[in-house]
N, C-alpha and C positions, 0 to 999 in steps of 0.2 A: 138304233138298236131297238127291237121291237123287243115286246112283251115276255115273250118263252126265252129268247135268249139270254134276258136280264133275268128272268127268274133260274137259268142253267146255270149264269154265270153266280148267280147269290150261293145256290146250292152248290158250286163245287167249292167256293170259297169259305161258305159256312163249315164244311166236308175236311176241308184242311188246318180251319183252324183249330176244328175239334182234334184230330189228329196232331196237331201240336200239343197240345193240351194234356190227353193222354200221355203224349212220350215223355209231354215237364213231368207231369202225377208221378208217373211210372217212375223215372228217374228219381225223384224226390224220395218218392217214398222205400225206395233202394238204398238210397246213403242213409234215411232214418233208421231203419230195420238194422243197417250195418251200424251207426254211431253209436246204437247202445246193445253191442252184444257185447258180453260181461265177460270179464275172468279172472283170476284168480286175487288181482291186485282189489279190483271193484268190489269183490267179495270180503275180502280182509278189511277195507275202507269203511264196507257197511258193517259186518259186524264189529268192528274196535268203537263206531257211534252208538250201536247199539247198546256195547258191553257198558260204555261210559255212564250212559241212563240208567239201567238197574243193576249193576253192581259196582264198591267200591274198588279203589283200583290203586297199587302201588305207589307213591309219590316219584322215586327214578324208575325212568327204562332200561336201568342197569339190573333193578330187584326184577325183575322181569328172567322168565328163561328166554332163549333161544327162538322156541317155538311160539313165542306169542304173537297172538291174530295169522297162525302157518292157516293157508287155505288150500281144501284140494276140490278138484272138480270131482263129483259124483258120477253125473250123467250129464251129456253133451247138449243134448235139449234137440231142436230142430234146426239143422244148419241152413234149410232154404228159407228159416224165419229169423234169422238172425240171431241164433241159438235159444228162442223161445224155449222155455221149460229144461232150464240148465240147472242143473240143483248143485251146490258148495256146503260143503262144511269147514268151517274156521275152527279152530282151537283156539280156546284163550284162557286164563287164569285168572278170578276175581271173587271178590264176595260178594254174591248175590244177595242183595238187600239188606246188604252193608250190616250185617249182624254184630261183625266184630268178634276179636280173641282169635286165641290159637286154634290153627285148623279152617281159619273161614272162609280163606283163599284156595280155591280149590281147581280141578279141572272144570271148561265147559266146553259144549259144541254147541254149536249158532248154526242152523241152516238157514243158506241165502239162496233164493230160486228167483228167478230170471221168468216170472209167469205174467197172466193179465195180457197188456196187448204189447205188442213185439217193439214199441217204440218206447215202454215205458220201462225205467231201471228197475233192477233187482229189489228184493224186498226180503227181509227177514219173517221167514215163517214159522212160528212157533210153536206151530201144530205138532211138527215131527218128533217124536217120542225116540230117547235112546234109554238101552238097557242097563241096570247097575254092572258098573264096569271097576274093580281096584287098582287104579290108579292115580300114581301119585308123582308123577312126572312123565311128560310125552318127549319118547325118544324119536319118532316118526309115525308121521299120517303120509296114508295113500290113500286113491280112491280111482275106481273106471268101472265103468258101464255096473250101476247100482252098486257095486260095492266098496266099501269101509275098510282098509285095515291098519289098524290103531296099533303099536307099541311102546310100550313103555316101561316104567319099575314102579314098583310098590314096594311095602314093607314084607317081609318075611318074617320066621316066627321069632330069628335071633337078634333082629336088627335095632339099632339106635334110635330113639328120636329125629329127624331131619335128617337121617342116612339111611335112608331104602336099598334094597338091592335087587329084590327079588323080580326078573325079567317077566314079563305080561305082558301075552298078542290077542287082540281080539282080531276075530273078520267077523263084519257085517253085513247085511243086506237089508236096501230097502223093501219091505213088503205095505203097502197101503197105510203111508205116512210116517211107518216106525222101521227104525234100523232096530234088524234079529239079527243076534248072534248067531255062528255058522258051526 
């Protein structure tokens, strides 16, 4: 085998491996982008770790409502990135830095986005700002394509101590990091 052949034969073989190469990367990095697109479970998971570290938190899961750590999807994020920029909001109940006494246990919402690079898990962003809202028990969250909406009861002007009645709906939307009321 003379000189040019051996060097035709190096080049289509260099040519193929690299071609292998790529289609492993490519594949690889296909099941990455898909192993960590987020939802609603992943969301709840991060924030109930989150809630744990700054506020204090009921002794049973029974003193607990219904709705604790309920997650809804906000906005979907980028499906050809593996739902890159997927934003959640969790509901959960707690005292935020465990103040203590009546009243300290309150509503919260946690947003959890799916941002940074598309292989890396969700994260709690605490940037996002929500509006005073009177509520005092969450009867349902929704959420799709930016928007928020909240249900629940509060007090009215006749009501009991620890029996609210009075029905309250919020709808929100995200505008530049803050859920507005609609």
């Amino acid at each position: 085998m003379d000189f040019t052949r051996l060097h035709c034969f190096m080049h289509i073989f260099n040519q193929e491996i690299s071609m292998k190469k790529s289609v492993a990367f490519l594949s690889f990095a296909a099941i990455a982008i898909n192993a960590y697109a987020a939802d609603e479970r992943d969301a709840s998971r991060i924030a109930k770790k989150y809630s744990e570290v700054v506020a204090c938190q009921l002794e049973g899961i029974g003193d607990y409502q219904k709705n604790q750590y309920k997650a809804v999807k906000v906005n979907s994020g980028e499906a050809d990135l593996g739902g890159l920029g997927a934003i959640f909001v969790v509901y959960w109940e707690g005292d935020v830095g465990c103040a203590g006494g009546s009243g300290t246990i309150v509503p919260n919402f946690t947003v959890v986005e799916h941002s940074g690079f598309s292989s890396a898990a969700p994260v709690v962003r605490t940037d996002y700002k929500f509006p005073e809202m009177d509520l005092v028990r969450l009867t349902s969250i929704s959420g799709k394509n930016g928007q928020l909406l909240v249900k629940g009861i509060t007090y009215g002007p006749k009501d009991q101590q620890n029996a609210p009645t009075k029905v309250v709906s919020y709808s929100l939307k995200i505008v530049n990091n803050e859920f507005v009321k609609q």
